[in-house]
C-alpha positions in Angstrom: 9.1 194.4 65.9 12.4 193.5 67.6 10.6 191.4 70.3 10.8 188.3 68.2 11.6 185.0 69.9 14.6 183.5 69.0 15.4 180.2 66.4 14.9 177.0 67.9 18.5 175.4 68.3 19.6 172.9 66.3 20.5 170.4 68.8 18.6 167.8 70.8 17.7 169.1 74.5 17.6 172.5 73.2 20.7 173.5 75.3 22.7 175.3 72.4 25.5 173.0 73.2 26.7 170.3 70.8 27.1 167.0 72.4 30.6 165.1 72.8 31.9 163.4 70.1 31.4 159.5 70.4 34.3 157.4 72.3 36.4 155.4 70.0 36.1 151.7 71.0 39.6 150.4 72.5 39.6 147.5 70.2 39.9 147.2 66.5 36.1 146.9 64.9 35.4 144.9 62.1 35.8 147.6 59.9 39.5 148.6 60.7 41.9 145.2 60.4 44.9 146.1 62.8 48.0 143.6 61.9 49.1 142.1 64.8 52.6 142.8 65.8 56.1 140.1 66.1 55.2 139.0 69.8 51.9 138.3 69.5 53.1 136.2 66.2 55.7 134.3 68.3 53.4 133.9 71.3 50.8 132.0 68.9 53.2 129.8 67.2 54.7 129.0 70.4 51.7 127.9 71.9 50.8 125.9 69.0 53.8 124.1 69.4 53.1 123.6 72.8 49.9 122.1 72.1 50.7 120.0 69.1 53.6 118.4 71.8 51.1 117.4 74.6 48.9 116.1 72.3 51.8 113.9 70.8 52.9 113.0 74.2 49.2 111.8 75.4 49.0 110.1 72.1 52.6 108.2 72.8 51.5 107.3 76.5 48.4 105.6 74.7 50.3 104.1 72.6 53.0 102.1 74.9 50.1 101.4 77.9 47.8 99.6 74.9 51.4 98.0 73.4 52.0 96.8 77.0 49.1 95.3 77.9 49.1 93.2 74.6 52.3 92.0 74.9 51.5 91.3 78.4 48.2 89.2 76.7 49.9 87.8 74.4 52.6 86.1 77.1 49.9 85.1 79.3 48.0 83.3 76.0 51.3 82.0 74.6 52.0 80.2 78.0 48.4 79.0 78.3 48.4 77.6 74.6 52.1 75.9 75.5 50.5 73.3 77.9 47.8 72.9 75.4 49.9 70.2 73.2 49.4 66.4 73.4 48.3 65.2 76.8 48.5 61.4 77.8 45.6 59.4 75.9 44.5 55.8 76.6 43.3 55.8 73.0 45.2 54.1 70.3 47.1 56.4 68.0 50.1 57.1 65.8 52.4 59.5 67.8 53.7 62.3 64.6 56.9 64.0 65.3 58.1 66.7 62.1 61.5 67.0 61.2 61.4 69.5 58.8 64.3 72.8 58.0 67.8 72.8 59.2 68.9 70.5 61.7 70.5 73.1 63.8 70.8 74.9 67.2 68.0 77.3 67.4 65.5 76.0 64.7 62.8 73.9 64.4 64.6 70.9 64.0 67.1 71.3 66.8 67.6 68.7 69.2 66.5 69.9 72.1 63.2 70.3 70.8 63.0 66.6 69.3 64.2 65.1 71.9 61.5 66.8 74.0 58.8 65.4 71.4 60.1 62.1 71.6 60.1 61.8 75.5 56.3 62.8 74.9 56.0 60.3 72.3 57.2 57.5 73.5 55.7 58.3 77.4 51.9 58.6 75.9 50.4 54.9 77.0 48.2 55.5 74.0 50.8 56.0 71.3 51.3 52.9 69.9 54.3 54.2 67.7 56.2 56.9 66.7 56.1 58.6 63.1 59.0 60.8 62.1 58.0 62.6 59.1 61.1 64.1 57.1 61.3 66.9 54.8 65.0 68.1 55.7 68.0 68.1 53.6 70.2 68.0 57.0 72.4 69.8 59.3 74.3 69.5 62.6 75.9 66.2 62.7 76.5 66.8 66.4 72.1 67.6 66.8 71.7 64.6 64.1 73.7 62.1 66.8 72.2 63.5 69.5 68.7 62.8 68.3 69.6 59.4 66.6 71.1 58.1 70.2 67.8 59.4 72.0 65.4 57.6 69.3 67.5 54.2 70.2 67.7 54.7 74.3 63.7 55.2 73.8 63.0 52.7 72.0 65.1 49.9 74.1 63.1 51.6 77.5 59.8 51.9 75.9 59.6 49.0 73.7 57.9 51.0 71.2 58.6 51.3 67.1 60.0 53.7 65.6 59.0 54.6 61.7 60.6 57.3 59.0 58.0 58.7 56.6 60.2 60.7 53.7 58.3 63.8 51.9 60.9 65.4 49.4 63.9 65.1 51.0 65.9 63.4 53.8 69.9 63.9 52.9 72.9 64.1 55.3 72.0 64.7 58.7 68.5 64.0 58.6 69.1 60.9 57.1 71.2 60.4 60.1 68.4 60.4 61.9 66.0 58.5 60.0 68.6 55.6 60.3 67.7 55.2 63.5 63.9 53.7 62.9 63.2 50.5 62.3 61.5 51.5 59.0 62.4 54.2 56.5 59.2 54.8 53.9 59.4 56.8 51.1 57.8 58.7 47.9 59.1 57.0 44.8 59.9 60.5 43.8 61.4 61.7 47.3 65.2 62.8 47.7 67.6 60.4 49.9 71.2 59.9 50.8 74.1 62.7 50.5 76.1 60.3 53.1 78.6 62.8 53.4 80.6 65.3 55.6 81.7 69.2 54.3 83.4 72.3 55.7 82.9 75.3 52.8 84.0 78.5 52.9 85.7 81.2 50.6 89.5 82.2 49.9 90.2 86.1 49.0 93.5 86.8 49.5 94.4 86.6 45.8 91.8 89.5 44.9 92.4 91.2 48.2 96.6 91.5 46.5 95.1 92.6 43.1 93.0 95.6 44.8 95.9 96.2 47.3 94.7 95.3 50.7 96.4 93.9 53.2 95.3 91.4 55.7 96.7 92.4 59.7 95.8 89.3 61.5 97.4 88.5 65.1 96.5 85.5 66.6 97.7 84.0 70.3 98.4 80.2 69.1 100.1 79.5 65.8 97.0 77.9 64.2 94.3 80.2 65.5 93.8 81.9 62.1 93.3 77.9 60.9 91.1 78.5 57.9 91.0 82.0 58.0 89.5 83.0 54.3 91.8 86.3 54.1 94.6 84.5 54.2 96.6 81.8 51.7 95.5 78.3 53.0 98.2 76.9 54.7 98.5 73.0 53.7 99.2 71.6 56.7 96.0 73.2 58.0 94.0 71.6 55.1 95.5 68.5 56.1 94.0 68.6 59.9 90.3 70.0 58.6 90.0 66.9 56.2 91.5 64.7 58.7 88.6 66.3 61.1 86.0 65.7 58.6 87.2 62.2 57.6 86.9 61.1 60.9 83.4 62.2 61.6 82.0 61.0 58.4 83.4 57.6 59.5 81.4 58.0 62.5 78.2 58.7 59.5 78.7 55.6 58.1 79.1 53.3 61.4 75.8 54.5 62.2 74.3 54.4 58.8 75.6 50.7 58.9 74.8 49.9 62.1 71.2 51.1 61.2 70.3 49.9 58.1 72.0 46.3 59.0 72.0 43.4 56.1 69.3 45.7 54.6 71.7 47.7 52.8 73.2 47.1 49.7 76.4 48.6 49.4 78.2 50.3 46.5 81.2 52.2 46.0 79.2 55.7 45.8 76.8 54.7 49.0 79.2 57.0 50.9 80.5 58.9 48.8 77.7 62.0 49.5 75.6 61.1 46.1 72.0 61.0 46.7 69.2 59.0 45.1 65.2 59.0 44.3 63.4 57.1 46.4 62.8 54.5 44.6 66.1 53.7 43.7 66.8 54.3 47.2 64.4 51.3 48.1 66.8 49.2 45.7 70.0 50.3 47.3 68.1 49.3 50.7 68.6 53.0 52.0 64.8 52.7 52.4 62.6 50.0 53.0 59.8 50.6 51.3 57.1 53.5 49.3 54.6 54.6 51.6 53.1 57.8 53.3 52.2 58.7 56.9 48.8 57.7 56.6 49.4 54.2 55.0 51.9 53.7 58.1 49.2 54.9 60.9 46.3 52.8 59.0 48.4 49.4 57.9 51.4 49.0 59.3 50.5 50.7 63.1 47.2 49.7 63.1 46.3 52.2 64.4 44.6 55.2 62.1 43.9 58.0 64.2 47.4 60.7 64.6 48.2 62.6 66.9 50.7 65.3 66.8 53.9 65.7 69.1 55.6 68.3 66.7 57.2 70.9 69.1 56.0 74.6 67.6 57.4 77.9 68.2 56.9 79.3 71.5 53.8 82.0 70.3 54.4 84.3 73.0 58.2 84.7 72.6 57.2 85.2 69.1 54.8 88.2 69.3 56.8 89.1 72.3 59.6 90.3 69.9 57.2 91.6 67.3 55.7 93.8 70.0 59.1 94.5 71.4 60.7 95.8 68.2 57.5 97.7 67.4 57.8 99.4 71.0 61.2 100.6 70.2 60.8 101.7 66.5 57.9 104.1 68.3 60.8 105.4 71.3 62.9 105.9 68.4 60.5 108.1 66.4 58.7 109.7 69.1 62.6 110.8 70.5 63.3 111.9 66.6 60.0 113.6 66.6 60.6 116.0 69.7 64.3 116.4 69.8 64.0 119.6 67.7 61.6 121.0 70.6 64.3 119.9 73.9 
C-alpha cells in the first residue's frame, strides 16, 4: 500500500527544480518610461545647437558664392552693355542728347557725361545734328559753362547744328546751356528763364541763444567761419558773397547775350531771375520758336529717324552696389546670428 509512486512535479523537465527567474533587460522597455537625467539633457541641446550652426554656416557659404558670382555677372554684363551705345552710322539721323535732373557733379546731367555725348554726337558722320532735349530747372553754373563752351568748340570743328527742344522746364543753369544752340524750341506751356545767381542757407544763432547753446567755433584765417549758419552774419562777409554772386551772374548774362544775339528782346526783369511760359518766352525772344523733338528731327533736320546719345548709368556699378550692400547686411546678420554661440 505504501509502494505508491510518487506526484509528477510540477515543473517542466521533471527535475523538481524551479527554473531561474528571467533576466531583466538592461534597457528601459516600453512599458517602464525612465526620465533621462541633466547630462544627457545638456548633451542633446548642445548638439542641436551644433547642428542648427553648421547648417547656418553651409547655408551662408551658399549664400555669398551665389551673391558673388552675380555680382561678378552682372559686371561682366554691365561692361558688355556699356559699348553697346551709339556706334558711327552712315545713315542720316538726328543725334538726341537728354539734359534732364540737376546739373551737378555726380548726376545725370553732369558735365562730364554731356560732354562725352556730345563728342559722340558731333563725331557720328551720320548725325546730321544735334538735339538737346531739356527738362532741368538747373544747377552748377561751373558744369552749365563747361558744357555751354564744349557745345560752341564742337560746333565751330564739326560744322554741325545745334538745336534746344524744351519739355517743362529749362531755368537757370540749364538754360545756360540751351543758350548755346542755334535754336531754342519750346511747349507753349513749358517753363523758361530764372536768369539768376543764389547762395541760400539758414541762420540759428538767435534760437540757438533762446535754448541756451553756445556756438565754439575756431577757425585758422579770420574769415574761415564766412557764412557759418551758427553764427551772427557778419556784414562785411555778406558784402563779399553778393559781390561773389554778382560777379558770376554777370558772367550769366554775357553769355545769355552773347547767345541769344539781336534775338532777344530785353526788359528790365530779363535778368532779374523771373521766369516765363514758353510762349511768352518766344515773345521776349528767350526762345525761338514752339516745337517738339520730332517736329525738329522731321522738318527742320530733315532728317526723321533719332538716334540716342544720352549717357545712362553705368548698370554694373549700379547692381554692383545693390549686391554689395546686400552682401554686407547678410555679414552683419549672420555675425549677429552666431555671436551668442563664440
Amino acid at each position: 500500500m505504501n509502494d505508491l509512486p510518487p506526484p509528477p512535479s510540477p515543473w517542466a523537465g521533471g527535475g523538481g527544480n524551479p527554473p531561474p527567474p528571467p533576466s531583466t533587460p538592461p534597457w528601459p522597455t516600453s512599458g517602464s518610461a525612465a526620465a533621462p537625467s541633466a547630462t544627457e539633457s545638456a548633451l542633446e541641446l548642445v548638439a542641436r545647437e551644433l547642428l542648427a550652426q553648421q547648417r547656418s554656416d553651409r547655408r551662408w557659404r551658399i549664400f555669398f558664392r551665389l551673391a558673388w558670382f552675380g555680382l561678378a555677372l552682372a559686371i561682366s554684363w554691365g561692361l558688355f552693355a556699356q559699348h553697346g551705345g551709339p556706334t558711327a552710322s552712315a545713315a542720316p539721323h538726328t543725334a538726341l542728347i537728354e539734359v534732364r535732373g540737376e546739373i551737378a557733379p555726380d548726376t545725370d546731367a553732369s558735365a562730364e557725361l554731356l560732354v562725352g555725348a556730345l563728342k559722340l554726337a558731333f563725331e557720328d558722320p551720320g548725325a546730321q545734328a544735334v538735339v538737346l532735349r531739356i527738362n532741368s530747372p538747373g544747377g552748377s553754373p561751373v558744369q552749365a559753362g563747361i558744357v555751354n563752351d564744349e557745345i560752341r568748340r564742337l560746333k565751330a570743328k564739326h560744322g554741325k547744328k545745334v538745336y534746344a527742344v524744351v519739355d517743362e522746364i529749362c531755368a537757370s543753369g540749364a538754360y545756360y546751356i540751351a543758350v548755346a544752340a542755334d535754336e531754342i524750341y519750346v511747349d507753349k506751356a513749358s517753363m523758361v528763364g530764372s536768369i539768376g545767381v543764389l547762395i541760400d542757407g539758414f541762420g540759428f544763432s538767435g534760437l540757438m541763444e533762446k535754448i541756451g547753446v553756445e556756438r565754439r567755433l575756431l577757425t585758422a584765417g579770420a574769415n574761415k567761419g564766412m557764412l557759418d549758419p551758427f553764427s551772427p552774419q557778419d556784414e562785411r562777409h555778406r558784402a563779399h558773397a553778393q559781390a561773389l554772386i554778382d560777379q558770376v551772374h554777370r558772367q550769366f548774362i554775357d553769355v545769355v547775350r552773347k547767345g541769344r544775339g539781336e534775338r532777344l528782346k530785353e526788359t528790365p526783369d530779363t535778368f532779374s531771375g523771373l521766369f516765363w511760359n514758353g510762349e511768352e518766352a518766344v515773345r521776349l525772344g528767350l526762345a525761338d520758336k514752339l516745337g517738339n523733338v520730332d517736329l525738329v528731327a522731321r522738318e527742320v533736320v530733315k532728317a526723321e529717324k533719332i538716334i540716342d546719345y544720352t549717357p545712362h548709368e553705368n548698370v554694373a556699378e549700379r547692381l554692383a552696389k545693390r549686391f554689395g550692400a546686400a552682401v554686407g547686411q547678410g555679414a552683419v546678420r549672420a555675425l549677429r546670428e552666431t555671436a551668442p554661440l563664440r
